[in-house]
N, C-alpha and C positions, 0 to 999 in steps of 0.2 A: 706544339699545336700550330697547324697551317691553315690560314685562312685563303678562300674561294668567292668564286661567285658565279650563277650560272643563268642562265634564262629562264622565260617561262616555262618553257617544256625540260627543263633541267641539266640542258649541254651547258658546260665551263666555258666561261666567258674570260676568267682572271685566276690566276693563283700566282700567292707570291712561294717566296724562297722556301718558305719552311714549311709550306704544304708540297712543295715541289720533292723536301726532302723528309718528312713525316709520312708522305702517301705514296709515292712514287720512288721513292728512294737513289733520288737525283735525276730520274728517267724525266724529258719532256711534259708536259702538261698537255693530255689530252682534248686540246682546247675545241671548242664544237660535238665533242661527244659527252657522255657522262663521266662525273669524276669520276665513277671504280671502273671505268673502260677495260682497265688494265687487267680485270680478273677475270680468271677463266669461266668460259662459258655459261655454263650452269651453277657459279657463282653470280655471274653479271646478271642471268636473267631473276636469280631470286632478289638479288638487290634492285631491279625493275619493278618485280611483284609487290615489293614493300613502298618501295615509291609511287606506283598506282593507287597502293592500298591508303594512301596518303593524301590522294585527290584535293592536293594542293595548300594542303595545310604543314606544319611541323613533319618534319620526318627524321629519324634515328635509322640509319642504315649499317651494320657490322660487316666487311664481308675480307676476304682474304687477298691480297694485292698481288702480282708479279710483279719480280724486281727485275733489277738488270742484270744480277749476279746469280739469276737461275732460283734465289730462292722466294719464299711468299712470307708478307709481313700483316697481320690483322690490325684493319683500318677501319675505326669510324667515321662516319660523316654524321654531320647533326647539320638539319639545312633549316632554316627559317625564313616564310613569304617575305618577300617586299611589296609594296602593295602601291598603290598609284591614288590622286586623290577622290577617285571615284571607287576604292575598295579593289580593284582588278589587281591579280596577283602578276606582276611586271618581269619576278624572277626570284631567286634566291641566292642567301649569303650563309656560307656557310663556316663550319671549320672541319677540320679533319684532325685524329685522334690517336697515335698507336695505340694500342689496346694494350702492350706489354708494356709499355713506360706508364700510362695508365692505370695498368694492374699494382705496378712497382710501386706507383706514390701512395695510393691506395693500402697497400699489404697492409701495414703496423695498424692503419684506421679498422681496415677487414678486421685482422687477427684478432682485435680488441671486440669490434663487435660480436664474432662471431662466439669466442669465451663468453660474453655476457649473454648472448641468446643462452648459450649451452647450459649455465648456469640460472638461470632464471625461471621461477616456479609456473608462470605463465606458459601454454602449448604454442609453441611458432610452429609451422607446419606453410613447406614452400612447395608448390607445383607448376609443371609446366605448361604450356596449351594446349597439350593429351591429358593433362590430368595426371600424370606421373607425377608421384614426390619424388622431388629433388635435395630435400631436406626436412629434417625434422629433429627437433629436439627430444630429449630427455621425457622432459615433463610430461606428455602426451603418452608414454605407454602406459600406464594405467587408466586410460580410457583409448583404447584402440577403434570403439565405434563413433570416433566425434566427427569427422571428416564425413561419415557418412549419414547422418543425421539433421548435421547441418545441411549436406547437399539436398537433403529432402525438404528441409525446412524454406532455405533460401526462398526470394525470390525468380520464378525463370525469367525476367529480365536481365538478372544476373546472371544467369548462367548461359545466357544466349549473350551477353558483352553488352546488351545497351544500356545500363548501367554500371557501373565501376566498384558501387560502395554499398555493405549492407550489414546491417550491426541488428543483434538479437540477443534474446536468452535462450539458452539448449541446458534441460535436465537429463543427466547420464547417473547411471549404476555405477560404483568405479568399483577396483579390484579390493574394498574395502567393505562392498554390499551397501552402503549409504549410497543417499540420490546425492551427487550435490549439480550444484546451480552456476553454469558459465556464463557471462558476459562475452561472444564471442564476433569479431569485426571478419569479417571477407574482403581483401580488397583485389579487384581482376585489371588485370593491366596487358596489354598484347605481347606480354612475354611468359606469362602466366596468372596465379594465382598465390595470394599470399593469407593462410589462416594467423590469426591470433587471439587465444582463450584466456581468459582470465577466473580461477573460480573464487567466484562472491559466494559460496554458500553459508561461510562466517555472517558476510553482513547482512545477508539476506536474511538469515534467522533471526539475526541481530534487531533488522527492522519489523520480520514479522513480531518478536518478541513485545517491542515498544509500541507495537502499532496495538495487540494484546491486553496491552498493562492500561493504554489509555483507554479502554472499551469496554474492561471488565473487572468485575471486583476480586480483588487479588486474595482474600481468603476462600470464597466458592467459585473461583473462576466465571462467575455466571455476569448476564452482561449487565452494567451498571448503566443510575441512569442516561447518562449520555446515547450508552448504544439503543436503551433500551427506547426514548422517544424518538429516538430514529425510527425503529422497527415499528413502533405502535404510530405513526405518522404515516410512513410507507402501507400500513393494516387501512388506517383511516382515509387513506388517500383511495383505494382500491374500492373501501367501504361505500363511496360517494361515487363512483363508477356503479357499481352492483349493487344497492342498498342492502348487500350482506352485513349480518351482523356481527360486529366488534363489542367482545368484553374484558375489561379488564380487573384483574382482583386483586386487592390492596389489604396484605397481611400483615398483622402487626403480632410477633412474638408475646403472647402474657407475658409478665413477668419475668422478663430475661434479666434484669437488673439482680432479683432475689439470687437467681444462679450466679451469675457473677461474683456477689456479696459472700455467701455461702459456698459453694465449691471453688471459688475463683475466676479470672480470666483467661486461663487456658483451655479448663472446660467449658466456658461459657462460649469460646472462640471453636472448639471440637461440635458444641450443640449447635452452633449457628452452619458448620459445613456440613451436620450430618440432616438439620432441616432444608438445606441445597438441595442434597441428594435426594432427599423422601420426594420433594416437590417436584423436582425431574420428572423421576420413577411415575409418582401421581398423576400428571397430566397426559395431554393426549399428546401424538408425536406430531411435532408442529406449531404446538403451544410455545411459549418463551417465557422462562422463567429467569427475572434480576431480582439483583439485588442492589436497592437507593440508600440503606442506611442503618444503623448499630444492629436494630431489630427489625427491619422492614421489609420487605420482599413484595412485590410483586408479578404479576402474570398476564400476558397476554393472551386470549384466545379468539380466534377467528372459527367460520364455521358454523355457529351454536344458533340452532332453530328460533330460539324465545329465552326469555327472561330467565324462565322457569329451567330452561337446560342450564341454562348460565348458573344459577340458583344451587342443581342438584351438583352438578361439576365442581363448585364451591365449598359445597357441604361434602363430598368425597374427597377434595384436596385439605380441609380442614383436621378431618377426620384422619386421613395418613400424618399426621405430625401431631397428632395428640396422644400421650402417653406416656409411661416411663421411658426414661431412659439411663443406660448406664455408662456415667463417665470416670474411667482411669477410677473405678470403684466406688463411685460417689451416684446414686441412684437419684435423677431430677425425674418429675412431671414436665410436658411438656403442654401447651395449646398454644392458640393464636385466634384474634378474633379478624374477621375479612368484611371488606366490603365488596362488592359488585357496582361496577358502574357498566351501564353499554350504550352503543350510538349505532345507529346505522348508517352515519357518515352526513348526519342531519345536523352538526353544530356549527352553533352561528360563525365559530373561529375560521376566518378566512385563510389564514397560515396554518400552515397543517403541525407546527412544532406547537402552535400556541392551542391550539385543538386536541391535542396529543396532553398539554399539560393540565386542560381544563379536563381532560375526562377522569385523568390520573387523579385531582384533587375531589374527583365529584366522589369516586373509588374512596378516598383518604378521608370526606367524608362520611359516608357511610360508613367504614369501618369503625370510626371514632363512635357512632350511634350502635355501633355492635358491643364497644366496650360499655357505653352507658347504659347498657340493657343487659350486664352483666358476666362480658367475656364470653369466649370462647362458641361463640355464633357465628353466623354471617347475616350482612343484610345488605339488601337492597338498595341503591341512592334512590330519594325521589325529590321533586323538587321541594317537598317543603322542609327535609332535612337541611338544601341550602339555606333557606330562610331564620332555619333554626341556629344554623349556624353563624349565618349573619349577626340575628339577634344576641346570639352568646360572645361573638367576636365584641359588639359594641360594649357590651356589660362589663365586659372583663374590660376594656380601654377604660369605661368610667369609673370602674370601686379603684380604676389606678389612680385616677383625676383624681378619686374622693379621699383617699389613703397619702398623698401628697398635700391638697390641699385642707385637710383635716374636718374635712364633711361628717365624720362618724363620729354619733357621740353612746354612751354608754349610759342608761338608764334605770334605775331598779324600783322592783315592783317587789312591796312590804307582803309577804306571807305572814296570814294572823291564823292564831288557831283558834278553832272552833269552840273548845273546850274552858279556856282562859283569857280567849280574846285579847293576845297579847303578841307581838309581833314576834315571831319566832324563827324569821329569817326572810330572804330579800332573792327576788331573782331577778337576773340581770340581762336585760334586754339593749338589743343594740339598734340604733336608731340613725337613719341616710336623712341628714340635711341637702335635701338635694335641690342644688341651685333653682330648676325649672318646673321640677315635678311636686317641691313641699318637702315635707319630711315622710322618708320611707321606711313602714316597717318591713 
């Protein structure tokens, strides 16, 4: 390696011994002109054109030397500004290279990398500044259209040179008929282009799979609540834009517990995927049907005129999951009783998840008033069902107060008979010592 030095406009000012004999091959130093003076013509002027093309920054020049002995030895120069305290480029300092002793130190580092390109499931794909591959691995023939897909894809920024770097995902057919899914980098550099692919379609499934698992319920695939007050937020949100209306139906399995008990857990787990499917089938396309729990399901629908569509829609998805049905030979009944709730984007809840949750419970609700009015109906929320509920939430917290603190006492009432007028048994009445209200029959 011989170091140089040369002026602003880039004539040699200095070269010691071993650029005198690395570049020149003991010939003079071309001092006042360019270091590759010495190469012929239309070598000199393309190492001109790259030094222009340089306009005074870094420059890498390769070009072919005369020697003294008649022959020609390949010579770099790598030149770097020297700059003055006002930024102004003063000159440059270079070195010089053979390019065969160069090549030589290099070989065993090449050979090595060049095996593990060869070797490596990753596509390397090397081209020039035409666009000619100049290399290419293995791994890349079974997708022979990625080079050109990508080039579609890119950036033209890229492809016109003003930027350097551009990383994407590219989906290909390979010779296997599966898509899979590359991670693929471009990097452009003024000697060419270098691709390199990587196929993630393992981990891509991988994440779609877990992204799946967390979103929806893993026996009906259908979306659980998480996704589902997503979706019914996103409804509500739109609701309060358009005061279209938003309903949601809140289903609760009869009896799924008696199936269980009786046919078992496998069929009870076959009936709860086959009321998935009915419920799909049943709604309009655009509806959403999850699934929140052992026996629960609910539905979201957008769209619906009035109450009363809300109501018949209800009563039609009711009706598709009521019946026999036959498991692994074991013949169950099926029904479900529903609530309806809807909003036209009118509730008070400022947050649209917490808005999402109150209409779901107005739903959950009413449904429970569909069970106390004897299954397998649907009804309506209204507000004074909350009220009711209210009041029954409190009651049930008190007979807990009164059952702990021993409020309840037992009382009996003498039956005499008419006949003999003689006490002929006793009934027994239960009687609420109740702190504030007295005693409650």
């Amino acid at each position: 390696m011989g170091l140089f030095d040369t002026d602003a406009s880039g004539r040699l000012t200095f070269g010691d011994d071993r650029f005198r004999s690395v570049a020149l091959g003991g010939a003079v130093p071309p001092v006042g002109r360019a270091p590759w003076a010495n190469a012929r013509p239309d070598d000199r002027m393309a190492a001109e054109h790259v030094w222009r093309q340089a306009n005074g920054g870094p420059a890498d020049i390769t070009v072919p030397i005369g020697l003294p002995d008649g022959t020609e030895r390949r010579v770099r120069f790598l030149l770097t500004p020297r700059l003055d305290s006002d930024g102004s480029v003063v000159g440059f300092t270079g070195v010089a290279l053979r390019v065969d002793e160069q090549r030589a130190s290099y070989g065993p580092w090449l050979a090595g990398l060049e095996a593990l390109i060869a070797s490596t499931d990753d596509i390397v794909i090397v081209a020039d500044v035409n666009d000619n591959v100049t290399f290419a691995n293995e791994a890349g023939d079974a997708f022979p259209q990625l080079r050109t897909v990508v080039h579609d894809q890119m950036p033209r920024d890229l492809a016109k040179g003003t930027i350097t770097l551009w990383r994407g995902e590219v989906g290909l057919r390979g010779s296997d008929d599966d898509i899979h899914t590359f991670d693929v980098q471009v990097h452009r550099s003024s000697s060419g282009t270098a691709l390199i692919a990587r196929d993630i379609t393992a981990s891509t499934k991988l994440q779609a799979a877990l992204a799946h698992q967390a979103t929806h319920d893993g026996l009906t695939s259908l979306p659980n609540r998480t996704l589902f007050i997503r979706k019914l937020s996103e409804a509500i949100e739109r609701a309060r834009a358009t005061r279209a209306m938003v309903a949601v139906f809140f289903l609760d399995i009869d009896k799924l517990k008696d199936v269980n008990d009786s046919a078992g857990h496998e069929n009870g787990d076959m009936l709860i995927a086959n009321i998935g499917k009915r419920l799909v089938a049943a709604t309009r396309p655009g509806d959403i049907v999850g699934r929140i729990g052992g026996d629960e399901f609910v539905i979201l629908c957008e769209g619906l005129t009035d109450e009363e569509a809300a109501l018949d829609l209800a009563e039609r998805v009711r009706l598709a999951i009521t019946g026999r049905v036959l498991l692994h030979g074991v013949e169950v009944t099926t029904g479900a009783s529903l609530g309806v709730a809807v909003t036209r984007g009118e509730s008070g809840e400022p947050v649209l998840a917490d808005a999402a949750i109150a209409l779901m419970r107005n739903a959950d609700t009413a449904m429970y008033h569909a069970k106390l009015r004897g299954r397998s109906r649907c009804e309506l929320y209204t507000e004074n069902m909350r009220e009711t509920a209210r009041e029954r939430a409190t009651l049930s917290s008190a007979l807990e107060r009164a059952l702990a603190n021993d409020e309840l006492r037992l009382v009996y009432q003498p039956i005499h008979s008419p006949h003999t007028d003689r006490v002929v048994g006793a009934e027994a009445l239960l009687r609420w010592h109740h702190p504030t209200l007295g005693i409650l029959t």
